[in-house]
N, C-alpha and C positions, 0 to 999 in steps of 0.2 A: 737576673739583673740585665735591663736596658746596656748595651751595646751603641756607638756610636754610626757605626752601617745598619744596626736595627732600626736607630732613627732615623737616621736621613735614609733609608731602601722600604719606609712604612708604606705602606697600601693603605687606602682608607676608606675606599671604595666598599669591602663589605660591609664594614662599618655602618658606612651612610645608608646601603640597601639595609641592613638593621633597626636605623631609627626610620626609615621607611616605613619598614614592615609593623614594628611596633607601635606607630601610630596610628595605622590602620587597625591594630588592635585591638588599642585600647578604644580606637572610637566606636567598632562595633561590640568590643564589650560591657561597654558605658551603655551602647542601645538598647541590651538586651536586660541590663540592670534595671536602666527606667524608665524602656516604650520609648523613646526617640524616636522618632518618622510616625507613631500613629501604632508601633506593633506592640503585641501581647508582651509581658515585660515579671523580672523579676517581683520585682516592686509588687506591681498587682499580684502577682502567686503568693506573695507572702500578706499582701492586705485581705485579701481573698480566705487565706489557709488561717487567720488571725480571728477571722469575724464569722466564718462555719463552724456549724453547731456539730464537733465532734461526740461520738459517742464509745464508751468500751474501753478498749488498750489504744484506739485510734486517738483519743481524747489528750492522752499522755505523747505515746511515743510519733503515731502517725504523724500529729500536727508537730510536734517536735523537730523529726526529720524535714519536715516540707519547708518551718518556720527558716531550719539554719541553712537548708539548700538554699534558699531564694537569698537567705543573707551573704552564701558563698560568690555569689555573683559582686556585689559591692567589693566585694573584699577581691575580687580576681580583676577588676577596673585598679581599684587602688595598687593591687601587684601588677599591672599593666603598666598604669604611668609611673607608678617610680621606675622600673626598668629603663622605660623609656626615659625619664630624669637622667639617669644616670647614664646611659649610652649617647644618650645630647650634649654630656656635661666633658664624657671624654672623649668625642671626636674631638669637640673643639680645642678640649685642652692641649689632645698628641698634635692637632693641625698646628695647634699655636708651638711648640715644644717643639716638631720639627722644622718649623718654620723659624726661627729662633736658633736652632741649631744648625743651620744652611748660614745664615748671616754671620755666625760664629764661625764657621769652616771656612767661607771667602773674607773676612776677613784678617784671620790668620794665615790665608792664602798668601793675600798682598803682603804679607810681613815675613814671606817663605817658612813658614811654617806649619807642620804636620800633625795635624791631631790623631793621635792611636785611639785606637776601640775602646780601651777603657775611659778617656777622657784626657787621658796626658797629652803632651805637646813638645815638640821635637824638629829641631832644625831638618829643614829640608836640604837634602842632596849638596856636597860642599862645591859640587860645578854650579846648581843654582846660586847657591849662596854669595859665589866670587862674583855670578853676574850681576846680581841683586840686591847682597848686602847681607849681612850675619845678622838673623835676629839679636836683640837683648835677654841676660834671664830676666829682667821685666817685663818686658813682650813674651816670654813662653810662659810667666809665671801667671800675666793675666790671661791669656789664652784658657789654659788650665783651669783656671777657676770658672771662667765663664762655661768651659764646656760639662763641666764635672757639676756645676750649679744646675744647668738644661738635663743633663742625665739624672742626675737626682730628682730633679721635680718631676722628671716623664714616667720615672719606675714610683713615686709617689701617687700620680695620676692612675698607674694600670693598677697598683697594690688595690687602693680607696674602689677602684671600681670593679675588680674581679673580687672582694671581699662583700661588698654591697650586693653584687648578684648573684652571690653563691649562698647569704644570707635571705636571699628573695625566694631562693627555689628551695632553700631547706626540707620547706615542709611536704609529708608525702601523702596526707589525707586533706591538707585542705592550703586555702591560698594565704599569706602572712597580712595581716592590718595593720601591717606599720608603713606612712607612705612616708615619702623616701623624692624631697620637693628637687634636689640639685646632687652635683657631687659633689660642691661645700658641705650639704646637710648630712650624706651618707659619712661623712667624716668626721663633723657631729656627735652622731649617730655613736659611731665607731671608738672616739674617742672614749663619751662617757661608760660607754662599755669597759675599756682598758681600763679606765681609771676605777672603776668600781671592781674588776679583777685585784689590780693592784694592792688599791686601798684593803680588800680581803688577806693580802697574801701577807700584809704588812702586821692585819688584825693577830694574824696569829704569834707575832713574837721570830727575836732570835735572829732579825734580823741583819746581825753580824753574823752571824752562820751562812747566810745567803753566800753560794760559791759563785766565783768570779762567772762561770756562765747566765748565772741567773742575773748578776749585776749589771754587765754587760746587757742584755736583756730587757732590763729596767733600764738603761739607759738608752739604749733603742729609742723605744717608745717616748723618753722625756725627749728625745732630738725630735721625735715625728710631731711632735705635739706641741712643742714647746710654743707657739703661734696663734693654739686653736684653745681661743676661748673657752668653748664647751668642757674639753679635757684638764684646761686647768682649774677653771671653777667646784668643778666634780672634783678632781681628785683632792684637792685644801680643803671644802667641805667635810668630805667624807672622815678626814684623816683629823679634821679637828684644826684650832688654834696651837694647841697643847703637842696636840697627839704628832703635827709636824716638825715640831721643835724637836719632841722627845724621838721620831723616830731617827732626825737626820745626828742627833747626838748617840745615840746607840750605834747608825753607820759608820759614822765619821771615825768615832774615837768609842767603841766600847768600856763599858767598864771596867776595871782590873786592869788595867792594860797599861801600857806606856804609850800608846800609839803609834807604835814602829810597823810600818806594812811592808810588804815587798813593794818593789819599784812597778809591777806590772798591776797589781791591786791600787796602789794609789794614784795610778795613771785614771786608773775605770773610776776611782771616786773623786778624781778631778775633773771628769766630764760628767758626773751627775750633776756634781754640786756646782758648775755653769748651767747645765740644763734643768736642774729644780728653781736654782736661784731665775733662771728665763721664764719658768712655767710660775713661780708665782708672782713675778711682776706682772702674766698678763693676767692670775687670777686677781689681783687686787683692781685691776682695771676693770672687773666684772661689775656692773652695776645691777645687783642684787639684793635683796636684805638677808640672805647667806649671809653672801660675800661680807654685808656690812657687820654680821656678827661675827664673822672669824676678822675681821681686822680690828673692832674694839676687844677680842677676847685677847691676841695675840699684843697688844700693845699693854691692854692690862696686866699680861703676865711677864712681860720683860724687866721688872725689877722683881721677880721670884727667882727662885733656886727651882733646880729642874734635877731633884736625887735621882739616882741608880734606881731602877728597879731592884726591889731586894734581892738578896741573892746572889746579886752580882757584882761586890765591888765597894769600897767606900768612896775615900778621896773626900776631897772639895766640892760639891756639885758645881756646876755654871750657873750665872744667871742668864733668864731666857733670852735676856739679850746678846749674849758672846755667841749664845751658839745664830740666833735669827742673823746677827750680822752680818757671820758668813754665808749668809745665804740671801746677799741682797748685793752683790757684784756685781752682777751682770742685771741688762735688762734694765729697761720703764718700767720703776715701780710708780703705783697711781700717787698724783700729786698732793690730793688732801691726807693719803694714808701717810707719808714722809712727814708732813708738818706734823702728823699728832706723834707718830714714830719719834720722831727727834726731840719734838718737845719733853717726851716721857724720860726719853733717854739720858736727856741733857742733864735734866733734874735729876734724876737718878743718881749719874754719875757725879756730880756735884755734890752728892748727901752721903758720897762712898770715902774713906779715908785715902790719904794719896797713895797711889801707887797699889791699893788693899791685894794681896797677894791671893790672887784666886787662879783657876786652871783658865791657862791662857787660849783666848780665841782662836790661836794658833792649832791648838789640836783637834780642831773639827774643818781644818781648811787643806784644802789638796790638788789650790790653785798655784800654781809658780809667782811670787813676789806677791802675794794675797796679805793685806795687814794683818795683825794677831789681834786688835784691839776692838772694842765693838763701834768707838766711833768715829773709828777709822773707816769702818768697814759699810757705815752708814754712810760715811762723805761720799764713797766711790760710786752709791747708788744716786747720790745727788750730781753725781758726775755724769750719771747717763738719763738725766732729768731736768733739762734746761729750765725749765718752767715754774718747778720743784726749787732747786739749787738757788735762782734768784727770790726768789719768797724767802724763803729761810735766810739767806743770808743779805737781802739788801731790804728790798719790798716788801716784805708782811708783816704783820700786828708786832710779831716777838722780836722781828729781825736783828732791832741796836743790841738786843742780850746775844744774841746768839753770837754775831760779828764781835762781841767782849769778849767771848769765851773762848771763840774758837778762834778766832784771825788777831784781836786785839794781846795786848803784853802787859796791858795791869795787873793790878792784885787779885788772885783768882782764879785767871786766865790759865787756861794748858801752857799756851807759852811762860808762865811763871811758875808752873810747876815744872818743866821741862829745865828752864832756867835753874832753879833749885836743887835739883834731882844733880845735875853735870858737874860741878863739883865735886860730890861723892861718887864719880864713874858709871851710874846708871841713867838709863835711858834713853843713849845715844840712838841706838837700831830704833828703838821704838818712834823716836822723833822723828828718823827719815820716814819711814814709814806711813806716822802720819801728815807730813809736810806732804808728800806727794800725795797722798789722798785731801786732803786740803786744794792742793793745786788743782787737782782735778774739779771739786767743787766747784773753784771759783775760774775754770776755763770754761765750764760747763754757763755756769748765770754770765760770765761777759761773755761768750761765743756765740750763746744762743743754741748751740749744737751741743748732742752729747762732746764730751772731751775727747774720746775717740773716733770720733765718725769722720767718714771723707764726703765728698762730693761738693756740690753747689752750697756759699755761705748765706744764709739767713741776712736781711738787711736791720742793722742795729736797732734795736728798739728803745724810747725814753726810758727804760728803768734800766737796760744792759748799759747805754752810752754812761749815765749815770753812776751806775756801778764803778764801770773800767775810770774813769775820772776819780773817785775815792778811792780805789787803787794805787791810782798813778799817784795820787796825792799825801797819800800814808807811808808808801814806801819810798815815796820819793822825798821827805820830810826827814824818813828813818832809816837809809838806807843800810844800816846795822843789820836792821830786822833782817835781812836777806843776805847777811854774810854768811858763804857756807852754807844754804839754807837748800835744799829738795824743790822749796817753792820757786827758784829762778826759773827752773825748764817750763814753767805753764807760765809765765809773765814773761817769757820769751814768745811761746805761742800766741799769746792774749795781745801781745804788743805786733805782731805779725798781723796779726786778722784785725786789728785797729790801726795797721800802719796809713793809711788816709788821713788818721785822726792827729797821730803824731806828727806827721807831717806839717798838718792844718794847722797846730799848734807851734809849732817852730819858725813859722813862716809871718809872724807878726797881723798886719791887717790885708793880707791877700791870702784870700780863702782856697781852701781847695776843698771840693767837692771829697764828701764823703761816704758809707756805705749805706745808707740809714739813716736817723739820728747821730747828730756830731757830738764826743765826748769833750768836746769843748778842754781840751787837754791845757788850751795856753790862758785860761783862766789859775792854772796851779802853778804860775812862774816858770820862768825861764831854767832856773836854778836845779828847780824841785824833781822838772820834766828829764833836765840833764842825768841828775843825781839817781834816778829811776831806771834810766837806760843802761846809764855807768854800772849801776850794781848789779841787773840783768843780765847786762851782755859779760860778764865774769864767767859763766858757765857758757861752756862749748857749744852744746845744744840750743840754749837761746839766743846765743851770738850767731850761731849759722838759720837760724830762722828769722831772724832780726833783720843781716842783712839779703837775702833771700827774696824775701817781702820789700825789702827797701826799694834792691834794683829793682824789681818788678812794678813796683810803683812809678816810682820816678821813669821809667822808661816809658809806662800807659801814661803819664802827666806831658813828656815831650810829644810824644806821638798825638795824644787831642789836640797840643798846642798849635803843631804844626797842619794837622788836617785843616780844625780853623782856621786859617790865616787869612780868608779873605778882608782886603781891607786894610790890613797892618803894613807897616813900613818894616825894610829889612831890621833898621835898628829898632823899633820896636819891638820885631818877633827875638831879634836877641835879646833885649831885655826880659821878655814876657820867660822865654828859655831859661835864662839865668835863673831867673825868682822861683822858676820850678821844680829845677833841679837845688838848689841852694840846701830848703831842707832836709833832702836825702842825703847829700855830700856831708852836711852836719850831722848827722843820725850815723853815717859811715863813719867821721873824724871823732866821734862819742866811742864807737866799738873797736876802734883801735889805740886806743886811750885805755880801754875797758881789758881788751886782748894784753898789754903790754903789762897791765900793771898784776893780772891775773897769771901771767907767765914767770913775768921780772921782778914784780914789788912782792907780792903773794905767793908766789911759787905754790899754785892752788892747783896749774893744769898745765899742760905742755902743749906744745906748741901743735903736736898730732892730733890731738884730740879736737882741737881747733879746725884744721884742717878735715877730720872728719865729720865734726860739725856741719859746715856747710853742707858738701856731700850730704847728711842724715836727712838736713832742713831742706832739702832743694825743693821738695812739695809745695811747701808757701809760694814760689814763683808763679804756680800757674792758681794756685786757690784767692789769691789776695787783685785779679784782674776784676774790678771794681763794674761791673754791667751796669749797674744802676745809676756810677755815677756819673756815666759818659753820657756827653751830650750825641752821639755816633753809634750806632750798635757796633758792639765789637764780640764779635762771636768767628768762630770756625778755626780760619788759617790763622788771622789778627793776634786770638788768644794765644795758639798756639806758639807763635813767632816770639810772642813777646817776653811767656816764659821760661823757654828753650834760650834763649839771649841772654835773660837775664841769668839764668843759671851757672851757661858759660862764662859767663862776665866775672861773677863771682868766684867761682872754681880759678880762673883764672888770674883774677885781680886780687885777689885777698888770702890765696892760701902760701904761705910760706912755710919756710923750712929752717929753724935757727941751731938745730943738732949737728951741724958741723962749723959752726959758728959759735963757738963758747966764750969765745973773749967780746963778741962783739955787745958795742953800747946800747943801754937801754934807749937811747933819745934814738940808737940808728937802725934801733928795732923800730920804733914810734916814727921815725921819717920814713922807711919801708912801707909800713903799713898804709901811713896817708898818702904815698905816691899812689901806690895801688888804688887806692877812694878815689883819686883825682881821674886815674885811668876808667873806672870803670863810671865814672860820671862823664868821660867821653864818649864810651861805648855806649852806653843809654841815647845819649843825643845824636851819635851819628846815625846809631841803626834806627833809628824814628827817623830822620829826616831823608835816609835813604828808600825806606818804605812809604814814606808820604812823595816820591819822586823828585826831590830834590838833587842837586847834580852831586856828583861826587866834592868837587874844588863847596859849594856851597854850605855841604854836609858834615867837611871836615873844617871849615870857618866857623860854624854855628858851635862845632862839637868843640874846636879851640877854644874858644871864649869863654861857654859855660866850663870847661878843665881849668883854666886860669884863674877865674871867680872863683872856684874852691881852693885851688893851690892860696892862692892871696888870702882868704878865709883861715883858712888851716896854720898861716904862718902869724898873721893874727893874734891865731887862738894859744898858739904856743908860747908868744912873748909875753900875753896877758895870761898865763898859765891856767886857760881856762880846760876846757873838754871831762871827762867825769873822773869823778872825786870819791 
């Protein structure tokens, strides 16, 4: 394995005189294949040896030998240029890979940090440190990955290509005719090989027998592969509709068994069963008529029973849907296969008695907090299918049924068997379980992003703005629905990454610019919008993403207001200020309303968990900096300023401490909290007017004003006993 001074101390220099050399080659061995420049040539010795009148033994074998020499030629061109494919394919790769890894090393430089040969990372020298500053372990934790990401893909690069050319020269009588276009295709190449080994070893049975080395092994290869088309297409082919069901149910959970593994066995089948479930979302992505008959055979069979092979075992069987479900977690599964998956399943499940006691989903799963249920297990793949997840549940032909069954509380509905079931003590777990995979779904259709993905947000589209509006509007209608409910923390999220929208909504007929498409939130009442946030911000987690998001906003709202100012009067830009910050100070005086009654009225969560809320949420600060809707590019230090501020602001402005405080009043928890709101509606405005060059005596007038306008707001809302309910 690649070494990080292997990379950065690579030579590459023979390299290059290599695809030099074999350039030169293949192009004189291409001449000699077929007379290029004008000379005697394979070609012709073989049209020549083809159209002479043999006679005798010469007739058979002479012309035989003559026919497949001249053809050896072709074939030593074809073994010529793939070498050369492949020697092209990884210069460039290791040049890109150490090149890559040099930017990795100086910039962990600048953050005094040490990258070790294996790829780890490690504060530098503590005399540097004191002069420089102590990295974070978030700074050494991304370090690390970044470096351990380049070391991987580089020993990925040499494997693919000393495997390819050691395949090239195999043979010792004659040249190979398989060409070999890039070091994508020798991998390819490589892949459907493995998969067609695999698919043999599986043929034979017993494969609960398979010892942890061989598993491990097999799970190798589904990490290597998990990405490459080729290997996935081939290996769900090979192994059938059926045949993958039944063999991931033989692994998972044997027959006769209780399912009890040791803890180092169901670590190794917890990273298959991520890396199978990766390997056939990208087989269904495969646009084949295979591919198309293992996704109609595999949906057809999901309301069958999938017995024991004899022999081994009675029980219950599963149906093939308990056991597929667990194996669709992870991963882009293809988006027309999800809509007929879910639709078959739906029905299915609907035509089953409640709760019909069969062997739970649970025992083919050996992922950490993985649901037990199958369509549970289906939501979490809608979760990492933005495309998928809004069709099914808002836009497509079925969508009002499905939104009945799964998200609705009529007659029918999960939620009314959930409902039903609680009474008699069952199905509590079960319901968190799938509330959270629910969440996921529906972060997934309004995000636009899978649910857990990080980076740059997607700009809202008409059918997602659309969606988060029905949202806001059902639960904000029923805020029941969400008591106690798993689903808060993703409509915490959801309410984050559409904090523009909320905003825009709050704010009466002075618009603010939002990510995309506006969810047009103040179309659902004042009330309703309230009642939504109120029952939200009840959980820790969407309370600290809620306000996360808020500062960060309201603070890019002051800051464009003030860059623009040309033109505006001092009291106009404080007006304009005011009306900017107003409905983030009210989105703030909602979550401390929401925090007080969730501590003091509820006694649902304490006051820490609150506190570590924000802290969890503080990602939302720099995700929710809206690029698109700024009339100013606001990219680099801007970004950065703005969510490091808002961070602090909130850490600072919103986290308290009432565990040494037991006698004290609910109302003098509730005026704590909104003082804090008031303050960090200062902060927002002053650090925007100081970054836009305003004077200090200026910065702290502007920032006074808008603080007042909410304090007066907030006492307001208290005599008219408004804020969430």
């Amino acid at each position: 394995m690649l070494t990080v001074p292997d990379l950065l101390g690579l030579r590459l220099g023979k390299l290059t005189s290599a695809v030099d050399d074999w350039e030169a080659m293949a192009r004189r061995l291409n001449e000699l294949a077929t007379g290029g420049g004008g000379a005697d040539s394979a070609a012709l010795l073989k049209r020549t040896a083809e159209l002479a009148d043999w006679q005798g033994v010469n007739a058979t074998v002479g012309k035989a030998f003559v026919v497949k020499t001249a053809s050896e030629f072709d074939d030593a061109v074809t073994s010529a240029r793939s070498v050369l494919a492949v020697l092209q394919g990884a210069l460039k790769a290791l040049a890109r890979h150490k090149d890559e890894m040099e930017r990795v090393e100086a910039g962990a430089a600048k953050r005094n940090i040490r990258i070790t040969p294996a790829g780890g990372a490690e504060a530098r020298s503590p005399r540097d440190a004191a002069e420089d500053g102590v990295p974070t372990q978030a700074d050494l934790i991304a370090v690390m990955l970044d470096a351990t990401r380049v070391l991987r893909e580089a020993d990925e690069t040499d494997r693919i290509a000393e495997r390819a050319l050691r395949a090239l020269a195999r043979g010792k009588h004659d040249f190979s005719d398989v060409r070999v276009n890039s070091l994508d295709h020798a991998k390819d190449l490589q892949g459907r090989a493995d998969a067609d080994r695999w698919a043999k070893e599986i043929a034979k049975g017993d494969v609960a027998g398979w010892s942890d080395a061989k598993l491990k092994r097999f799970d190798d290869d589904l990490d290597r592969y998990r990405d490459t088309p080729a290997f996935a297409e081939r290996f769900a082919t090979e192994l059938g509709a059926e045949g993958t069901l039944r063999f991931w149910r033989d692994l998972a959970h044997p027959a006769g068994t209780l399912g009890a593994v040791d803890r180092e066995r169901a670590e190794i089948l917890g990273g298959v069963q991520e890396n199978l479930s990766l390997t056939l979302a990208a087989a269904t992505r495969v646009d084949s008529p295979v591919m198309d008959a293992w996704k109609k055979d595999l949906i057809e069979a999901g309301g069958q029973r999938l017995p024991a092979a004899p022999g081994t075992g009675g029980g219950t069987p599963p149906y093939a849907f308990d056991v597929m479900s667990t194996l669709m977690q992870k991963g882009k599964f293809d988006t027309k296969f999800l809509q007929g998956y879910g639709d078959a399943l739906l029905e299915h499940e609907k035509g089953l008695p409640p709760f019909e006691p069969r062997p739970s989903g649970a025992l083919f799963n050996h992922l950490p907090d993985a649901p037990g249920d199958a369509v549970s297990g289906f939501l979490e793949s809608l979760g990492h299918n933005p495309e998928a997840s809004l069709q099914f549940l808002h836009s497509g032909p079925d969508a009002k049924s499905h939104w009945d069954y799964l998200v609705g509380h009529g007659e029918g509905s999960r939620n009314s068997l959930y409902d039903a079931a609680k009474p008699l003590g069952i199905g509590g777990g079960a319901r968190d379980q799938y509330e959270t995979s629910l969440g996921h779904a529906l972060e997934s259709a309004a995000n636009q992003t899978p649910y857990d993905a990080d980076g740059l947000r997607k700009p809202h589209s008409d059918a997602s703005a659309s969606f988060v509006n029905r949202l806001v509007d059902y639960y904000g209608s029923n805020p029941e629905y969400l008591e106690d409910s798993k689903l808060r923390g993703s409509m915490g999220n959801i309410t984050a990454e559409y904090m523009r929208d909320f905003q825009d909504g709050m704010n009466g007929e002075r618009r603010i610019a939002t990510h995309g498409s506006n969810a047009d939130l103040g179309s659902v009442g004042g009330s309703t919008l309230r009642d939504f946030l109120g029952a939200v911000g009840k959980d820790p987690d969407a309370y600290g993403a809620i306000l996360n998001a808020q500062q960060s906003v309201t603070t890019d709202l002051v800051n464009q207001a003030l860059r623009d100012r040309e033109g505006m009067s001092d009291g106009m830009l404080a007006i304009d200020v005011k009306n900017l910050v107003s409905p983030g100070g009210q989105i703030a005086g909602v979550m401390a309303e929401a925090r007080t009654q969730a501590v003091y009225d509820d006694r649902i969560a304490r006051d820490a968990e609150f506190n570590e809320g924000i802290r969890t949420a503080d990602k939302w600060a720099g995700r929710v900096i809206d690029l698109g809707a700024n009339k100013f590019p606001v990219v680099g230090d801007v970004v950065s300023w703005i969510a490091e501020d808002a961070r602090e602001s909130v850490v600072e402005k919103y986290s308290q401490d009432s565990s040494g405080a037991a006698g004290q009043q609910r109302e003098d928890f509730l005026s704590d909290q909104l003082e804090g709101s008031s303050k960090a509606v200062f902060d927002a405005t002053h650090r925007a007017a100081i970054e836009q060059g305003y004077s200090e005596h200026k910065a702290t007038a502007l920032a006074d004003a808008a603080q007042k306008d909410i304090q007066v707001f907030y006492r307001l809302e208290t005599r008219s006993g408004g804020g969430a309910g």
